[in-house]
Phi, psi and omega in degrees: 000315168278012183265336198285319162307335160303298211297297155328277173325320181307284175320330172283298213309273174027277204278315180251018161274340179284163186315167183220083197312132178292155172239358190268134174295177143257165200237100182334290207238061181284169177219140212205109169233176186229124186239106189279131195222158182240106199271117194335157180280322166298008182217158210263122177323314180320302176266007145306294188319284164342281187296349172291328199276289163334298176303294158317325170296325174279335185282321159330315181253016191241328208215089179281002166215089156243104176273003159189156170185146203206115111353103130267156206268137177224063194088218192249035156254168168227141171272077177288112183269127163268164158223132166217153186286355161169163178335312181296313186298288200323332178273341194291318187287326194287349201275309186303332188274325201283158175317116152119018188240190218278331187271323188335308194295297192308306218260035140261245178336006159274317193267335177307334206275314216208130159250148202265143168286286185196140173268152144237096185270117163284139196092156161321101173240159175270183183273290196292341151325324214257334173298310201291342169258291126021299204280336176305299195097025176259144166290108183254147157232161189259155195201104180266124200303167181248304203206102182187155185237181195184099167247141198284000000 
């Protein structure tokens, strides 16, 4: 019995001392962008919260890849985080936002919601990303990577 109570005790350390392999890729060429925003005056935290929630749910289910958003309370700003797995899903959310595309109506109750501050794209972009953004009329900077991993 006591050997076999060794024997055992061996085997767990083992098993939880090894290593624990990711099963998550890395996502190369992601883009992160960040939106300082301010929430309209006419609207309530209530119907901030709400519509923030709203939003979030539609971009979820229209873009999959988009790999996060998030609203955050920042001071008397709200911080909107994006994720997208590369440059294309991101223009994909602009295409989606823009006249005629599936987001319009939402994203015209997105400015009703908020006023935008400033854009910040984090990643590897092209020059024409930066027109097509650019082309909004919000002040944005571009932050081109030095060093970084991103698991999807």
């Amino acid at each position: 019995m006591k050997h076999f109570l060794y024997s055992m005790s061996f085997v767990l350390l083992l098993s939880c001392s090894a290593p624990q392999e990711s099963s998550s890729a890395f996502v190369e060429n992601e883009v992160i962008a960040s939106v300082l925003m301010n929430a309209n005056d006419s609207k309530s935290a209530e119907e901030i919260a709400d519509f923030s929630s709203f939003y979030t749910n539609i971009v979820e289910e229209n873009e999959p890849n988009t790999y996060g958003w998030g609203f955050f309370q920042q001071g008397d700003n709200i911080m909107l985080l994006e994720r997208y797995m590369d440059e294309a899903a991101h223009l994909n959310h602009i295409t989606n936002i823009s006249p005629d595309g599936i987001l319009e109506k939402e994203f015209g109750q997105f400015l009703e919601h908020f006023d935008i501050i400033e854009i910040d794209i984090y990643g590897d972009v092209s020059d024409e990303f930066k027109t097509i953004i650019n082309g909004f009329g919000f002040p944005t900077s571009y932050n081109s990577s030095i060093a970084k991993y991103s698991r999807n």
